[in-house]
N, C-alpha and C positions, 0 to 999 in steps of 0.2 A: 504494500500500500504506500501510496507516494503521503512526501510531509506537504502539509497546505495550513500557510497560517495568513492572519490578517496584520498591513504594521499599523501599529497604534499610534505612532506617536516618532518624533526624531528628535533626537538632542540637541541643543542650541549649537552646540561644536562639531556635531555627527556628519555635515555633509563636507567637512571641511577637511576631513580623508580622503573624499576622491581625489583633492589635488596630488593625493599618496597610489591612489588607484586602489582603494581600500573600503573598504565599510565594517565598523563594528556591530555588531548587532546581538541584543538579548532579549531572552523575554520582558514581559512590559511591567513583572513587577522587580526590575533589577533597581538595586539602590540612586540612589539620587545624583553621585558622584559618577556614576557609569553611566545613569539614565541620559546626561547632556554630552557625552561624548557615543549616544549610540542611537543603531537604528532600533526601535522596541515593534517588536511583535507582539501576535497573542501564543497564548501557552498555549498549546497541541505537543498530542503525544507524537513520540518516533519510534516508527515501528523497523527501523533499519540504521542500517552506518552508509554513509558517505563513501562511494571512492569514484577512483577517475573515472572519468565516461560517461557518470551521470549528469543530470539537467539541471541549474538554478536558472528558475524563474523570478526575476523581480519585476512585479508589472506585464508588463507585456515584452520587456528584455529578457535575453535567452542568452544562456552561457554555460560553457561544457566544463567540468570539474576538471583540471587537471592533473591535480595533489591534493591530499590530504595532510596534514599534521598529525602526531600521535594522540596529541592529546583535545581534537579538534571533534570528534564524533561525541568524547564523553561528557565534553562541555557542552555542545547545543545539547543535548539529551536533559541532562542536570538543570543546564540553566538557560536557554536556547540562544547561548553564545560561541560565536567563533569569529575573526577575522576574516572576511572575502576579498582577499585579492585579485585584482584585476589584471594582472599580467601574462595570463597564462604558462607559467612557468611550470616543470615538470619535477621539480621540488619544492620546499614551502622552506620556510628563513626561520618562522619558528612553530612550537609545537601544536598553537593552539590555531593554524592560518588553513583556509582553504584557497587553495588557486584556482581562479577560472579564467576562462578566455571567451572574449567574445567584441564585437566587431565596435560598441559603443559603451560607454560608462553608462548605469540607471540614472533615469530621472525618478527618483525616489519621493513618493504621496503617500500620506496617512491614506488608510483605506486599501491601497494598491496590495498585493498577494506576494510572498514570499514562498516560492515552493521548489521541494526539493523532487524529481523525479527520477527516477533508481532505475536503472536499466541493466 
């Protein structure tokens, strides 16, 4: 079953990673100090792990997973946080990073869909 969440809300700081080609993102009850530097979703459960070749959807943007981090499946599950980088790279820098690749950066809307599709 694919992940499908809704984002709630974006942190006064949060969109100011993509100059990094980056997004943090948690669920939407993460503390306050994380809450302005991230993108917040809703809590939905994960019924799988992450690896390359799967699909992030943000919006109507499409982007193919190319790395995971070790510690990147167990944090979105816990907390529904991990770093998405945007580079496509075929390793991650650190452990809690997912890389993806795809042709535009998100334009990221409260409201808009955050889904993971597992293939």
């Amino acid at each position: 079953m694919n992940y499908k969440a809704s984002i709630t809300g974006i942190g006064e700081m949060a969109l100011d990673f993509l100059d990094d080609n980056m997004i943090i993102v948690f669920n939407d009850n993460a503390p306050a100090e994380l809450a302005e530097i991230s993108v917040l979703h809703s809590i939905e459960p994960v019924s799988q792990d992450m690896k390359a070749g799967d699909i992030l959807l943000i919006g109507s943007k499409e982007y193919k997973i190319t790395a995971v981090g070790e510690e990147a499946n167990r944090t979105f599950k816990t907390m529904g946080h991990c770093t998405f980088k945007f580079t496509g790279k075929t390793e991650v820098e650190l452990p809690g990073q997912v890389e993806v690749e795809g042709e535009i950066l998100p334009d990221i809307r409260v409201g808009d869909t955050l889904e993971i599709i597992y293939v």
